[in-house]
N, C-alpha and C positions, 0 to 999 in steps of 0.2 A: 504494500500500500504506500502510494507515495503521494503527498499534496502536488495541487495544482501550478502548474508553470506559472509565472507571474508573467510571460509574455503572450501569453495564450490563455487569461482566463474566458469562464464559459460563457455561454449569455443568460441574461439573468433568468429567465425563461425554464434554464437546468439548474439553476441555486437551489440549494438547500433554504429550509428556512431561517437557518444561519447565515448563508450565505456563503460559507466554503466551501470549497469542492475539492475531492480529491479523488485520485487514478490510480487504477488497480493493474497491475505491470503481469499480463497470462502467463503462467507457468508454461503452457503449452504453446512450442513456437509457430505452430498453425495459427493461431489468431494472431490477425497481423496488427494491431491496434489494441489500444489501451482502453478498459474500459470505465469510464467514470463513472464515480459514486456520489451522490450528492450527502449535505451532513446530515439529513432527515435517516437517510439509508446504512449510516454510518455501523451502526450497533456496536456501538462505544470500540471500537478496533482504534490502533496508535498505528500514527507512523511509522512505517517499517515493519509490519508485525507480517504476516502470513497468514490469508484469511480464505474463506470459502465461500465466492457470490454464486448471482446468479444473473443472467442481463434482464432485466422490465424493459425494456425500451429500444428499439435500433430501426429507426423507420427514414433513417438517411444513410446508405453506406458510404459518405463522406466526412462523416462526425464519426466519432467517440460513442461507441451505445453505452446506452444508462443501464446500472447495475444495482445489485443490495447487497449486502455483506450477508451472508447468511449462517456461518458461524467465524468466531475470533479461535484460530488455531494456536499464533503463538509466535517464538523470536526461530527465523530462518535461519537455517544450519541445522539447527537440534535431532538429533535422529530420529526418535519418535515424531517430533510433531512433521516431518520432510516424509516419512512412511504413512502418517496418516493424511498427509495430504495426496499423496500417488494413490491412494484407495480411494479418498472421497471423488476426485477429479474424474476418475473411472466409474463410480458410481455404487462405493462398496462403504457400507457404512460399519465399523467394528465394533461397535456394541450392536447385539442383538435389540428387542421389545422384551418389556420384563415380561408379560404376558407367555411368550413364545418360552422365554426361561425357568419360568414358572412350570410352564406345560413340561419341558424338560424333567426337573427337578421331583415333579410326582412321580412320572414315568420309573425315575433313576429308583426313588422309596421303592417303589414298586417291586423294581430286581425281575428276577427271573422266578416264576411261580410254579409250582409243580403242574398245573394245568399247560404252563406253553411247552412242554417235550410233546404233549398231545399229537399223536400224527406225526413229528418225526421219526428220519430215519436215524437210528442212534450209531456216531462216528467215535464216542468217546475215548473207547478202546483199542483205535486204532492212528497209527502211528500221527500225529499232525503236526506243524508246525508251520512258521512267519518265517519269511525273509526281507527284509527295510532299509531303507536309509538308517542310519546310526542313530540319526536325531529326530526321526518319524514317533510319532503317539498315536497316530489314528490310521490303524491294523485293520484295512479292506478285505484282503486278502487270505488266505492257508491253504495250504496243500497235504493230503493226505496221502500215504502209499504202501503199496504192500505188494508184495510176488504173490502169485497164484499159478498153480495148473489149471491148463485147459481141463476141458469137458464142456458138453452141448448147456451154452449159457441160455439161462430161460428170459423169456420174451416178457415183460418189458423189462426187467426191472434184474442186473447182474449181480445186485449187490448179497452178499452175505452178511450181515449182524453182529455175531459173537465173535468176529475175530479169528475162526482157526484156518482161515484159508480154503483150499478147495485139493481135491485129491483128483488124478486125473491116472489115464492107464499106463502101461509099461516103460510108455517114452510120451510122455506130456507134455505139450509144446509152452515157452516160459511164456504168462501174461503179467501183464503190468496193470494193477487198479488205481487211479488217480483221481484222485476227488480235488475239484477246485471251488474251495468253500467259501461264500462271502457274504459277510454283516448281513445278516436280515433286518433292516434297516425296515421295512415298508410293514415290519411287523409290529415297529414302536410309533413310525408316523403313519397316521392314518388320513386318509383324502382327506381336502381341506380342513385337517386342524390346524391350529395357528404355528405349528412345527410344519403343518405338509405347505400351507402357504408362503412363508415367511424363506421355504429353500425351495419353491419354484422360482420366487422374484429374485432368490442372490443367484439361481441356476449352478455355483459351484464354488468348493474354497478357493480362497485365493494366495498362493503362498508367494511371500515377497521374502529380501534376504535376509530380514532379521524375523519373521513373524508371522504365521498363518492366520486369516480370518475365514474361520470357519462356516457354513456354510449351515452345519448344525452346534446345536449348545454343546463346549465343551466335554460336559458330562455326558453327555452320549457319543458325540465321536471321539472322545479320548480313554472313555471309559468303558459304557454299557454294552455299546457297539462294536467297538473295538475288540478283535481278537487277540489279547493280550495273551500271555501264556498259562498255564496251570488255572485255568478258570472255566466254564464251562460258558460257553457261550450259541447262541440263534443265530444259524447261518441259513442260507438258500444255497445251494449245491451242484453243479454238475461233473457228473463224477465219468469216469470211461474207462472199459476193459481196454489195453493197449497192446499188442505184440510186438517184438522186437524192432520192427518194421516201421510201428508207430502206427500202423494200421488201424482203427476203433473198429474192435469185435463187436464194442454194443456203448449203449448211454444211456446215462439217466438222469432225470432231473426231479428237484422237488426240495421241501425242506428237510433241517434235520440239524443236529446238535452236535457241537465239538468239543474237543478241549485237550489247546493245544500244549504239547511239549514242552519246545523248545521253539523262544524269537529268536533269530538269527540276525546279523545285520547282514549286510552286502560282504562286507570284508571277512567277517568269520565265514559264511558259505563258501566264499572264492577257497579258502584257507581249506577248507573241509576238502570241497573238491580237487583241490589239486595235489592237496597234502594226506592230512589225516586230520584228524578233528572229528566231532559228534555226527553221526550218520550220514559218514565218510560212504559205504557201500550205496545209501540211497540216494544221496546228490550223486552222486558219481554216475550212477544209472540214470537218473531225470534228467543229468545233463547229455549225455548219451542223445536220449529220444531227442531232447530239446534240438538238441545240433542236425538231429537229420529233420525234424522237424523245418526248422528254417533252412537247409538245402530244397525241401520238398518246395515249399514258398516261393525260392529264387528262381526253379525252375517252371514254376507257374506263373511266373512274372512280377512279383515282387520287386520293390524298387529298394534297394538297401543304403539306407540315408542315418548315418549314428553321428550326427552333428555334437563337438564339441561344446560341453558348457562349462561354466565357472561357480565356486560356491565361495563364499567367503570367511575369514576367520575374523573374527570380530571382539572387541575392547569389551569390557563391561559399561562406556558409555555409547555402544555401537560403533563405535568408530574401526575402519577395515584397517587390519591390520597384516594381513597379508590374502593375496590372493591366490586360490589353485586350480586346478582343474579336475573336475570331477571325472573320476575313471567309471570304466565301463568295462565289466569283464563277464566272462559264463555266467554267474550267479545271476546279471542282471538280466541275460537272454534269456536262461533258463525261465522265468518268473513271467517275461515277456512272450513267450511261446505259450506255454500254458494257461496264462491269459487272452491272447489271442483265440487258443482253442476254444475257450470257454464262451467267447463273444461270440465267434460263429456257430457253433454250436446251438447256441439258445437264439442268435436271429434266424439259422435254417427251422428251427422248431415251429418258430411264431410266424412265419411268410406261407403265405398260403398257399397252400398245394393243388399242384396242379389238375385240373379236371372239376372242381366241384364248382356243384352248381347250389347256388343257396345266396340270397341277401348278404349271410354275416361273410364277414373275414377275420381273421388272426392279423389285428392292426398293430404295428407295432412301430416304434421310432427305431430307425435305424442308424446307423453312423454312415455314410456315404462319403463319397471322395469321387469326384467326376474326372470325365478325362481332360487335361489341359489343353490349352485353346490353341489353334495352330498359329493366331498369330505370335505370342508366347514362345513358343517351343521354336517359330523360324527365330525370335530376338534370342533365344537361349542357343541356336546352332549357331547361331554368328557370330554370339561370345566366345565358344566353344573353339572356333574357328578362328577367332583372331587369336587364340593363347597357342596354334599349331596343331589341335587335334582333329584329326577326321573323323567326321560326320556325318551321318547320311537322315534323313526322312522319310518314313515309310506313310502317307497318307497325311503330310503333313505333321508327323509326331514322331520323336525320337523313339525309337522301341527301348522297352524298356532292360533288355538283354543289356544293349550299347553302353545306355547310361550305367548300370553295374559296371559295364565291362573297363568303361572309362575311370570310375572310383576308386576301383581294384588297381588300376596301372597308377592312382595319384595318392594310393596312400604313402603314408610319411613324407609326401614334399609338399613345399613350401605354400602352395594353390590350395593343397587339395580343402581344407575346411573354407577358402570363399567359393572354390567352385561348388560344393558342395549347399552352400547359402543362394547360388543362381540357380540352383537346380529346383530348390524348394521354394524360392521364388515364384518359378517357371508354372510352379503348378500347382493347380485348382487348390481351395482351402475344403479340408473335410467339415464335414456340418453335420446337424441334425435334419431329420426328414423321414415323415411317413411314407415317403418313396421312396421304394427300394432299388437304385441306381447301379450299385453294388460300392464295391471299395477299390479303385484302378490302383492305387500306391500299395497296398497289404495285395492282393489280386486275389481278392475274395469276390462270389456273386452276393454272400450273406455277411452283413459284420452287423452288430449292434455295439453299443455297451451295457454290460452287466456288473461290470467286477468295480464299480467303485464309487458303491452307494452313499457313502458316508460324505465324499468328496463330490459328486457329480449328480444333480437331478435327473435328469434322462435315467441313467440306471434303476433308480426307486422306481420308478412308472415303466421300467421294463421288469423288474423284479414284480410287480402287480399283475401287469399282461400275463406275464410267465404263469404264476400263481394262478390266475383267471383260466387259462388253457390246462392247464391240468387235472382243473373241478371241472374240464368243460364249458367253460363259459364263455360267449364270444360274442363280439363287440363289435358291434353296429355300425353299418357302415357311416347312419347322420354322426358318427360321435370322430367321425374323421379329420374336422376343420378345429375339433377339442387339442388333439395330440399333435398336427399339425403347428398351431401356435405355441404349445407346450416346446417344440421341436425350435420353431423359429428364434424364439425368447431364447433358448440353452444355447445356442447359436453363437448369438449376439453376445449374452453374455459371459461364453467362454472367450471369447474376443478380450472382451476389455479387462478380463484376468489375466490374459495373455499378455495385455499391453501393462497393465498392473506391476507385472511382475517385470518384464524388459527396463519399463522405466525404474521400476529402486533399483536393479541388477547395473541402471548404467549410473547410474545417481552414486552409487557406491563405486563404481569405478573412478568417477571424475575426483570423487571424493577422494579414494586410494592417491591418484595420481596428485590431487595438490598436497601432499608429503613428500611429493617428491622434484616439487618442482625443479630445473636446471638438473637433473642426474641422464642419465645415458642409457637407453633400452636397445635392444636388437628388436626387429616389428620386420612384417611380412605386409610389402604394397594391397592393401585387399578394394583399391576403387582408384579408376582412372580422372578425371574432371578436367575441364577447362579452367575450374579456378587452384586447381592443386591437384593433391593425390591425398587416400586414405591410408594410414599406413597401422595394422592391426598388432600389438604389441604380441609377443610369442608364448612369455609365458603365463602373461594376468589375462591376455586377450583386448585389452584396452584400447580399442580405436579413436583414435586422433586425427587432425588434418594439417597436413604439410600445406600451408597454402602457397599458390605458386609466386607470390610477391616476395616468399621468404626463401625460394630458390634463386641466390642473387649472384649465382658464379655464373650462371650463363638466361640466355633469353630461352623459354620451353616453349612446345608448341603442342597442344594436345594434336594427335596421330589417332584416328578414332577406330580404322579399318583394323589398325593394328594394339590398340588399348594401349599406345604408350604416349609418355612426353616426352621428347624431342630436342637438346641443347641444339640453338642453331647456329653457335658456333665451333663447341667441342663436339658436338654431336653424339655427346651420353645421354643413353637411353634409361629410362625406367618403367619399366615394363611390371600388369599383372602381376603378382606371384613373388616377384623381386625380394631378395632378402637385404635391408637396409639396417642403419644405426641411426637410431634418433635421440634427440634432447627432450625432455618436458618444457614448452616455453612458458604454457599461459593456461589455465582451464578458467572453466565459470560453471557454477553452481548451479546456478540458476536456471541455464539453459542444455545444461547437462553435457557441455562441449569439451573437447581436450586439444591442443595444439602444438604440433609436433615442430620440430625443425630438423632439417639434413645434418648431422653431424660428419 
């Protein structure tokens, strides 16, 4: 918030009934103007502070639109109130309604009652467990497992009860039983309570770098719902007989009760499977399946995109204190595979099958992923083409074989994570939708999601459908344009979780980097420009802008065909991909910027 210029006050017309006026400087550098507050609107906010309006007025786009302060945040810099302001802007408010918390809160008294086992299938006894982020509270997920021998599995339903496995004849072929078990979540929120209301409007958590806002009340997704260990907990389930092959002999869905083992993080599973560690033999084997699992995928056309991210290590005032990069190994594919399964699995169940004839349908929100647009995919072959690689298009579209095939030849150099950022560029955003388009990037005809109810509205209302289809119950075709909007809404507002989360992720970088102002990084060119170049720092990831007024050894000339700059007197190039040494000149807070210079 800043007062009025004194060479530009407003006309009297926009005064306050004070008389003063002051302007409000957008966080967001989309809004190309400032917008003023008059002191009626003021709501006692100071100078300088960090505030949350709204604009009332913009009915000249030559003027300044008129705003209201709508809450007083606080002094800019501060890491709380910089994290609650990249939620509110998005549209994420971090306290829940006492109401909604309330509803919560009985539920929790409540517990688990000897009436809800009622109808399930009982998993207690058999082996389960979590695998997470180190620092995750809220357990979507488990996986159950056990060897079995064959013998003629019965129709519908392959599961066994008690535990003792299955006996098969002389030479019994090995099967694999794999339950993938998740929060029955739709069993604590019920349609429109002010818990089912309250997480169709947030659509999902939102996790930023210091702080998750949750999506439901603590106490149920850190607690109730949560699959934490040694507890017995209400899952919903699909579970699959597997052969060595990975083949599904049979499946089953429905609910049913766990309780798990052992949480694992990311790093003890890696540890487990490659070493020794707690059920060493059974990661070992899930990751077996896991890996030809996603061979089976890549040869069905799957696009294999594992884009690098960043996690931060952080002060007890927030403040980043160093940056790393998040690894990805088996444990995390592992987890990733059989989730997948699960997703498909349950949207082939609910897509209606072919041939009947009757009004109802098995409507269900799916996850869909269209195929990308040709003009796209020619602007992604030319980039492609200007960095030296061949290219071909089959129907206007890169096949998706190629695109693998190009990732694989760019892994560990210097390109391959921006090429891999043009790639997903290039193509279509997955969404929600009651049409079933399929999934072009996973090269599914079926995906939904199911597995992460706690986190993701969609799921809950697939978790219901599923429910519904198994009592038999099926759902109207007028109730179509219902789950539709449901779909549109989760859409939208997985978006702006997405952006939620990019902006503190870069907010903490710009931040990381003014510690360091004037020091010396090694960065990898990741954007060509006419007004400079990008250059993407190698081990925080920190991108910055060499602007080309600060290239002052020679005159550049951006080369567009070929994505480079040009000295046009030494005639040194810098090209794509280029491995460079840069300075920290200059950042800004504010606008989330970083600015590099050529050392």
């Amino acid at each position: 918030l800043e007062t009025s210029p004194d060479l530009r006050p407003p006309s009297p017309d926009r005064r306050g009934a004070g008389g003063e006026v002051f302007f409000l400087k957008p966080d967001d550098t989309k809004m190309y103007t400032d917008i003023l507050i008059p002191e009626k609107f003021l709501n006692n906010a100071k100078t300088g502070q960090k505030v949350f309006a709204e604009i009332v007025l913009w009915n000249d786009p030559r003027k300044a639109p008129e705003g209201k302060i709508i809450k007083v945040l606080g002094k800019p810099g501060d890491n709380d109130i910089e994290m609650r302001a990249i939620a509110m802007e998005k549209g994420f408010n971090a306290e829940l309604p006492n109401k909604v918390e309330e509803e919560a809160r009985k539920i929790k008294q409540n517990g688990i009652k000897e009436s809800d086992y009622a109808g399930r299938r009982d998993f207690r006894k058999i082996l389960t467990f979590t695998i997470d982020p180190s620092d995750a509270k809220d357990f979507d997920d488990a996986i159950s497992f056990r060897e079995i021998n064959s013998e003629p599995l019965p129709n519908p339903s392959p599961l066994v009860t008690n535990g003792e496995g299955r006996r098969g004849g002389a030479n019994p072929e090995k099967l694999f039983e794999i339950g993938i078990h998740i929060a029955d979540v739709s069993h604590y929120v019920k349609v429109d309570s002010a818990l089912d209301v309250e997480a169709r409007e947030r659509g999902t958590s939102v996790y930023l770098v210091d702080r998750t806002i949750p999506m439901l009340p603590e106490i149920l997704s850190n607690d109730l719902c949560s699959l934490v260990p040694h507890k017995d907990r209400l899952t919903m389930s699909a579970v699959f007989i597997l052969d060595k092959n990975t083949k599904v002999k049979s499946e089953w869905f429905g609910r049913t009760v766990i309780h798990s083992k052992k949480r694992f993080t990311y790093e003890e599973a890696e540890n487990s499977i490659k070493k020794s560690g707690a059920l060493h033999k059974e990661l070992f084997i899930l990751n077996n399946l896991a890996k030809k699992m996603t061979k089976e995928r890549f040869a069905q056309g799957a696009i294999s995109l594992d884009q690098e991210e960043v996690k931060f290590v952080l002060d007890e005032k927030g403040t980043p204190i160093k940056v790393i990069k998040k690894e990805r190994g088996d444990s995390n594919r592992l987890i990733e595979e059989f989730m997948l399964l699960a997703n498909k699995k349950v949207a082939e169940v609910l897509s209606p099958k072919k041939g009947r004839k009757t009004n109802d349908e098995n409507v269900s929100i799916y996850r869909v992923h269209d195929l990308p647009s040709k003009e796209k995919m020619e602007d992604l072959a030319f980039f492609l083409r200007s960095l030296g690689h061949k290219i071909s298009l089959s129907n206007g579209i890169i096949p998706t074989h190629e695109i693998n095939k190009l990732l694989s030849s760019l892994a560990g150099r210097n390109e391959e994570d921006t090429v891999q950022r043009a790639i997903v560029r290039s193509m279509a955003k997955a969404i929600y939708s009651t049409k079933n388009i399929g999934h072009y990037g996973l090269a599914f005809e079926h995906y939904t999601h199911f597995t992460s109810p706690i986190r993701r509205y969609p799921d809950i209302v697939v978790h219901r459908l599923l429910s519904g289809y198994l009592q038999g119950r099926k759902i109207k075709k007028e109730r179509l344009l219902e789950f539709e909007k449901i779909a549109l809404a989760a859409s939208e507002q997985e978006k702006r979780a997405s952006d939620a989360e990019r902006a503190s992720i870069k907010y903490k970088q710009v931040e990381y980097m003014s510690r360091h102002l004037g020091k010396n990084f090694e960065g990898i060119i990741s954007g060509i420009t006419e007004w400079g170049m990008y250059v993407e720092e190698i081990e925080t990831k920190c991108e910055g802008l060499v602007r080309m007024r600060d290239m002052n050894d020679d005159f550049y000339i951006l080369n567009e065909k070929k994505l480079e700059l040009v000295g046009q007197k030494k005639k040194k190039k810098y090209r794509f991909g280029d491995r460079v040494k840069i300075k920290v000149r200059a950042v800004d807070l504010e606008r989330k910027t970083i600015d590099y210079v050529l050392v």
